[in-house]
C-alpha positions in Angstrom: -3.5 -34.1 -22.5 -7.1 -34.4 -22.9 -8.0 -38.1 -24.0 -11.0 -38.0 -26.6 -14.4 -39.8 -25.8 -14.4 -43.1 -26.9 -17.8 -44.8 -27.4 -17.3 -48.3 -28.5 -18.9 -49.6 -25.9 -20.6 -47.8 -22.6 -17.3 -49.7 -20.5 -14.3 -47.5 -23.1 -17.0 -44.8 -23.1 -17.3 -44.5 -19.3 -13.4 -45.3 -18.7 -12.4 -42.6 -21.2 -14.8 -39.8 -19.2 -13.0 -41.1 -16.5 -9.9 -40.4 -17.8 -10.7 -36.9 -19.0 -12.1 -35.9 -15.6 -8.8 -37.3 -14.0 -7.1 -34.8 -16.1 -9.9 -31.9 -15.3 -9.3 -32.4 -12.0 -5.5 -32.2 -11.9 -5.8 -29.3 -14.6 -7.6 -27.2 -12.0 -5.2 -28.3 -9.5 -2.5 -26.3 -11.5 -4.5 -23.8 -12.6 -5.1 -22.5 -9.2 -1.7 -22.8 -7.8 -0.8 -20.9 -11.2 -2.8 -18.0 -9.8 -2.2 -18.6 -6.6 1.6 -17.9 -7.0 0.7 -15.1 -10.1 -1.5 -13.5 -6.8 1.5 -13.9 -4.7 4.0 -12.3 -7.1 1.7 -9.2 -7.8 1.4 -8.6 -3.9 5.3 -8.7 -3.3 5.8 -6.2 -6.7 2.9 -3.9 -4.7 4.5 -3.9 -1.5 8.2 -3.4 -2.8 6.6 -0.5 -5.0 5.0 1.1 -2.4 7.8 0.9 0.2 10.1 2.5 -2.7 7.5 5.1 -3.4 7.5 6.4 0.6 10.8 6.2 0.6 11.0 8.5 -2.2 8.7 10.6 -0.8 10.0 10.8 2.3 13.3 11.9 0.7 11.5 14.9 -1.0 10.0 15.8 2.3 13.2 16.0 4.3 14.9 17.9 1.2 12.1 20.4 1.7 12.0 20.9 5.2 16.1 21.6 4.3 15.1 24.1 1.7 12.6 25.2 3.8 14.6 26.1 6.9 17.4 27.3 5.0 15.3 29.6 3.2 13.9 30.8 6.6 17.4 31.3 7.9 18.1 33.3 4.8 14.8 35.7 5.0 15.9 37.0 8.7 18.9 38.1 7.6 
């Protein structure tokens, strides 16, 4: 929690900017691993996505090289 500025006397003043930049720096901190791991999470969705999606595809190609070749077989007939 943010501490608020106290100014008393230039000592409480300067201690509590102190204090508040403590918590800056530590807020950051999180903040980036926050997005770090957020970045992290997106790129494993993409990949798994993307693996599914040419797995898919590859299924419809192999069901139309089937179709394909059956329908070959059928025309010389």
């Amino acid at each position: 929690m943010v501490s608020v500025i106290e100014k008393s006397s230039v000592d409480t003043f300067n201690n509590s900017v102190k204090v508040i930049n403590e918590w800056q720096q530590k807020a950051n901190a999180y903040n980036t691993c926050l997005i770090n791991e957020a970045n992290a999470d997106n790129a494993l969705i993409a990949k798994m996505a993307n693996q599914e999606q040419s797995r898919f595809w590859a299924t419809i190609e192999k069901i139309r090289t089937y179709t394909d070749a059956g329908k070959a077989k059928l025309d010389k007939k």
